[in-house]
C-alpha positions as CSV (number, residue, x, y, z in Angstrom):
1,X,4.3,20.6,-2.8
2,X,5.4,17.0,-3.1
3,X,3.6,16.3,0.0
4,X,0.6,17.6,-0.7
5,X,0.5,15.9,-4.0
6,X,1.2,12.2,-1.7
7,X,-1.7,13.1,0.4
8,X,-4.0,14.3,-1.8
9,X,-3.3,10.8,-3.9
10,X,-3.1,8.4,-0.7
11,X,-6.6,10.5,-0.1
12,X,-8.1,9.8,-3.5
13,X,-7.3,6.0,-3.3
14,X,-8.6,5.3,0.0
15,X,-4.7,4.3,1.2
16,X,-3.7,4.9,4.4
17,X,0.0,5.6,6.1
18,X,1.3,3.0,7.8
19,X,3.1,3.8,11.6
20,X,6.7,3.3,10.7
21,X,7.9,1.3,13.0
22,X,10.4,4.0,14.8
23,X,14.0,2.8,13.8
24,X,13.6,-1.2,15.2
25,X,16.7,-3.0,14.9
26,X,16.6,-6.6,14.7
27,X,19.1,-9.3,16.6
28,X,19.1,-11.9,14.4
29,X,16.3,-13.6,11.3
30,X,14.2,-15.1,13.8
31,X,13.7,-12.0,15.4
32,X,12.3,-10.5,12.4
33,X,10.1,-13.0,11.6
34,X,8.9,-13.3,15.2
35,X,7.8,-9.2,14.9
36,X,6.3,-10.0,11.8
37,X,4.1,-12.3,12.5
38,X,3.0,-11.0,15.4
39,X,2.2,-7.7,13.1
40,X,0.4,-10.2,11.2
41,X,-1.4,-11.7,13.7
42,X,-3.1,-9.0,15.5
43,X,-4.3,-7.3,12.0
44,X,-7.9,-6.9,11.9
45,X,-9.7,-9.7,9.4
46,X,-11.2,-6.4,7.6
47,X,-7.5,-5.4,6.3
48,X,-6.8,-8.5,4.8
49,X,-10.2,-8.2,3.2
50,X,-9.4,-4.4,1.9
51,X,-6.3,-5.7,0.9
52,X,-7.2,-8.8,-1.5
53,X,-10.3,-6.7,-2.9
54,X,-7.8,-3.6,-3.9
55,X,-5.3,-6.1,-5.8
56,X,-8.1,-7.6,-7.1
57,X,-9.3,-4.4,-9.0
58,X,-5.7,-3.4,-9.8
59,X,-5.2,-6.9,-11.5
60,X,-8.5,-6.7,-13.6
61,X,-7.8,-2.6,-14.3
62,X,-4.4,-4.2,-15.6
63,X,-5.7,-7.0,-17.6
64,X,-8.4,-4.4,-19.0
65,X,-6.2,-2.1,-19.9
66,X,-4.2,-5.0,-21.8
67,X,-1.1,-4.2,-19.3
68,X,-0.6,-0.8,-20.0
69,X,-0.9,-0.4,-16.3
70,X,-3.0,2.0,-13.9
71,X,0.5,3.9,-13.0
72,X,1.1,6.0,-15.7
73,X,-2.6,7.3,-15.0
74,X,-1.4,7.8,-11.6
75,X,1.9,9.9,-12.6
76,X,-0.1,12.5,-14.9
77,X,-2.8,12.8,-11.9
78,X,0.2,13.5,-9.4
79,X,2.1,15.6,-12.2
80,X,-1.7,18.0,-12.3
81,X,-1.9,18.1,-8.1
């Protein structure tokens, strides 16, 4: 049921899953930060753009809202799925 509820609220967002990235294990710092930013790098332009407009809305929603944030909306939609 849980799951259902995630996908059906992922769905209604417009979020997507991210691949996980299948149990990598890193040597050292530099390592990580070398994966990452080659993660980074080859991200389409379009996500960053996605990105910034979503936390855009959120923030405005927020300040709207007078910071009684968007998530307790969120928890009674999950709590009805």
């Amino acid at each position: 049921m849980r799951d259902k509820a995630s996908r059906n609220t992922l769905d209604r967002y417009g979020w997507e899953i991210l691949p996980h990235p299948g149990g990598m294990a890193f040597e050292t710092e530099d390592d990580l930060i070398s994966e990452l930013r080659n993660w980074f790098d080859n991200l389409d332009v379009d996500f960053f753009r996605v990105v910034s407009i979503r936390c855009c809305r959120a923030g405005k929603k927020c300040i709207d809202l007078h910071g009684d944030y968007v998530e307790k909306k969120w928890k009674s939609e999950l709590q009805s799925v």
